[in-house]
C-alpha positions in Angstrom: -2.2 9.2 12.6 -4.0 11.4 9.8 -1.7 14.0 10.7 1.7 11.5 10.2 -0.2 10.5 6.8 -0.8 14.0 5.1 2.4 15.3 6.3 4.0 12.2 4.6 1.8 12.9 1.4 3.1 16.4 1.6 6.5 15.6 1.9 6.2 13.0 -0.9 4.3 15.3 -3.5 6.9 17.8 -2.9 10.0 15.6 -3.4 8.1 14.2 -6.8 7.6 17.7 -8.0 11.5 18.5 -7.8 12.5 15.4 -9.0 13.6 13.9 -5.7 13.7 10.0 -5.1 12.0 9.2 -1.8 13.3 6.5 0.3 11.0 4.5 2.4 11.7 2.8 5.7 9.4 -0.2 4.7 9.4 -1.7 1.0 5.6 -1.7 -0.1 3.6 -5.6 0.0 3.9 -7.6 -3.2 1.8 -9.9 -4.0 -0.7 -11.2 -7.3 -4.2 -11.5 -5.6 -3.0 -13.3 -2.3 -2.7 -11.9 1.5 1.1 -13.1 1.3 3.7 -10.4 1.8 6.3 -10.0 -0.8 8.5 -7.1 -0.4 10.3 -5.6 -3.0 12.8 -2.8 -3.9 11.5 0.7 -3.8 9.9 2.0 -6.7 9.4 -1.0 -8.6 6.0 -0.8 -8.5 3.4 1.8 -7.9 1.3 0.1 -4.4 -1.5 2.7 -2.8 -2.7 2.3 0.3 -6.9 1.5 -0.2 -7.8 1.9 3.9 -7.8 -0.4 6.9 -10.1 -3.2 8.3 -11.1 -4.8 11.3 -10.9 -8.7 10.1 -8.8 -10.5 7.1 -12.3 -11.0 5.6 -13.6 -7.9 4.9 -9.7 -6.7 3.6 -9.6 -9.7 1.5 -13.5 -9.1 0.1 -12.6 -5.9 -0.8 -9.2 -6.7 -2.5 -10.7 -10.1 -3.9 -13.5 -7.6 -6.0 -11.0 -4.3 -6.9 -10.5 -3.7 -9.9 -6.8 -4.4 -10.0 -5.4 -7.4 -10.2 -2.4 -7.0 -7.9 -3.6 -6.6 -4.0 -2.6 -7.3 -0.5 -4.1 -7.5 3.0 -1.4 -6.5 5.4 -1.4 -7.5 8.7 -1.1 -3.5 10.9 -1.5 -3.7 14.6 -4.3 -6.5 14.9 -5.9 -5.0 11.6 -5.4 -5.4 7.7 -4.5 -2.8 5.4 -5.7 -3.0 1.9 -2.9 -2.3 -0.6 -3.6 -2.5 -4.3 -0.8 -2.1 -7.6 -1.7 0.7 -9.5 0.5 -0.6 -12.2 -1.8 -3.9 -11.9 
């Protein structure tokens, strides 16, 4: 999986440094400080992916005392990922 994610980093650095738009196969999670799942159109906002967790808690503890104000606890395989709105 750490391979899939730098080579997608790669890929993505490169097409931003020549001006490329990059197309995702899954719109980023939207929402203002809740673990509900908005999607919305790609690009509108800038979401980066924080890490993964074993329960809803500890994803939401985290989130709940980021510094942004825009987060998301998505549900991945029987984990949570922490998303967070760097535009936030």
């Amino acid at each position: 999986m750490r391979t899939r994610l730098a080579l997608a980093g790669a890929a993505l650095g490169a097409a931003l440094l020549t001006g490329a738009s990059v197309a995702t196969a899954q719109a980023a999670p939207v929402s203002p400080g809740t673990s509900t799942t908005t999607a919305v159109a790609p690009g509108a906002y800038s979401w980066i992916y924080v890490g993964t967790y074993r329960t809803h808690k500890e994803c939401y503890n985290d989130g709940k005392n980021s510094v942004y104000s825009q987060w998301d606890c998505k549900p991945v395989n029987g984990k949570y990922q922490l998303w967070v709105n760097d535009a936030s």
